[in-house]
VMD Tcl script that draws the C-alpha trace (Angstrom):
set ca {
  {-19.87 -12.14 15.54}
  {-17.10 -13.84 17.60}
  {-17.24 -17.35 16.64}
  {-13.82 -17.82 15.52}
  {-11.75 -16.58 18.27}
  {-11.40 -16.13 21.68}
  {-10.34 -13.36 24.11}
  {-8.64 -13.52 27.39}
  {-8.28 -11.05 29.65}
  {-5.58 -12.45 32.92}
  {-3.35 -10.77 34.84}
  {0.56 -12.03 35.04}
  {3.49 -11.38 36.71}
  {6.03 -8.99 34.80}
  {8.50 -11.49 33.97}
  {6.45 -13.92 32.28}
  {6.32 -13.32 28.72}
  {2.78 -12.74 27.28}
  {3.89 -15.40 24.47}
  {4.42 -18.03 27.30}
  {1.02 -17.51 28.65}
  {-0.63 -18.12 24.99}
  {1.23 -21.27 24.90}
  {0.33 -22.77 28.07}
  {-3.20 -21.58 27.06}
  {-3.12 -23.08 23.63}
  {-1.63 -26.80 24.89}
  {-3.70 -27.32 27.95}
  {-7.07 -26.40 26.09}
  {-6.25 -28.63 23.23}
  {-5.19 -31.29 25.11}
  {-8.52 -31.10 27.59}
  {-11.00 -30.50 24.38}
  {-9.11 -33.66 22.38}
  {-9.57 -35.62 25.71}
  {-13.03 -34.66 25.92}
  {-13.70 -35.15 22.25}
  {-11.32 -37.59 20.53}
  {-13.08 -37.46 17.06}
  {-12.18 -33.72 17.11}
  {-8.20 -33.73 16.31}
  {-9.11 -36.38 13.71}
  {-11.84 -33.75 11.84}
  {-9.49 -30.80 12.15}
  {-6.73 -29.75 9.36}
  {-3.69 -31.32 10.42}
  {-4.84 -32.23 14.01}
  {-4.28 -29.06 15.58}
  {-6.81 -26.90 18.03}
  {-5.62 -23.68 17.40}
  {-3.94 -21.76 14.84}
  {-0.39 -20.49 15.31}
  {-0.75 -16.50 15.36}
  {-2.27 -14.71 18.13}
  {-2.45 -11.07 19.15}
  {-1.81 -9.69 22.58}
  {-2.42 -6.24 24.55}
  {-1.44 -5.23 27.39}
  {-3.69 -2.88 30.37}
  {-0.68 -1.70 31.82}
  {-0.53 0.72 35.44}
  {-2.44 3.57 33.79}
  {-4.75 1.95 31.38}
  {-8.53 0.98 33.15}
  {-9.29 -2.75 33.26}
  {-12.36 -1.90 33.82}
  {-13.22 -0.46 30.22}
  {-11.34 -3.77 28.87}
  {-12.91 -5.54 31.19}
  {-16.74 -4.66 29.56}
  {-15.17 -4.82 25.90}
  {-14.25 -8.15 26.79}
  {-18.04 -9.47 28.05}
  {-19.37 -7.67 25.11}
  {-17.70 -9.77 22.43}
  {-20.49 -11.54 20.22}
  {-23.56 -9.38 21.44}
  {-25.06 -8.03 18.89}
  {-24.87 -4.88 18.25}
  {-28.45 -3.51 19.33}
  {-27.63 -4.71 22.74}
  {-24.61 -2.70 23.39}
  {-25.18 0.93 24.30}
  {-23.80 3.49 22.48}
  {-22.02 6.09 24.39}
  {-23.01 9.82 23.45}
  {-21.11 12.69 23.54}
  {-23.71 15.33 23.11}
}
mol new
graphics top color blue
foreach p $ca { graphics top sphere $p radius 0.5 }
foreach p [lrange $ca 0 end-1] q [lrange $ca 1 end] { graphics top cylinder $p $q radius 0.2 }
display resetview
């Protein structure tokens, strides 16, 4: 189950550091959800959203969004709903 995380799967120009992207991510969010819920920063550890670590891949020129794409939309189905690819 995906309840404590999110993906995100964007396209960026070369010379803007993945890192960059999370941040501007991370602040606007926060911001909008503590606007839209001001009892939230007070309930959360330490006031903060989001946590500090993230992880980051990239679909470069060869890779097929497409298959990332569908891993993406899958997140949090369960499992009986996805179909299992066979190889024989």
């Amino acid at each position: 189950c995906d309840e404590d995380h999110v993906h995100i799967l964007c396209t960026a120009h070369p010379k803007i550091a993945p890192g960059q992207i999370v941040r501007v991510f991370k602040s606007i969010t926060a911001r909008e959800l503590f606007k839209w819920k001001p009892d939230l920063k007070r309930d959360l550890w330490g006031g903060e959203f989001w946590t500090d670590g993230y992880y980051v891949a990239t679909v470069g020129e060869r890779a097929d969004w497409g298959v990332v794409e569908r891993y993406v939309k899958n997140q949090g189905k369960p499992k009986e709903e996805l179909r299992q690819l066979e190889l024989f």
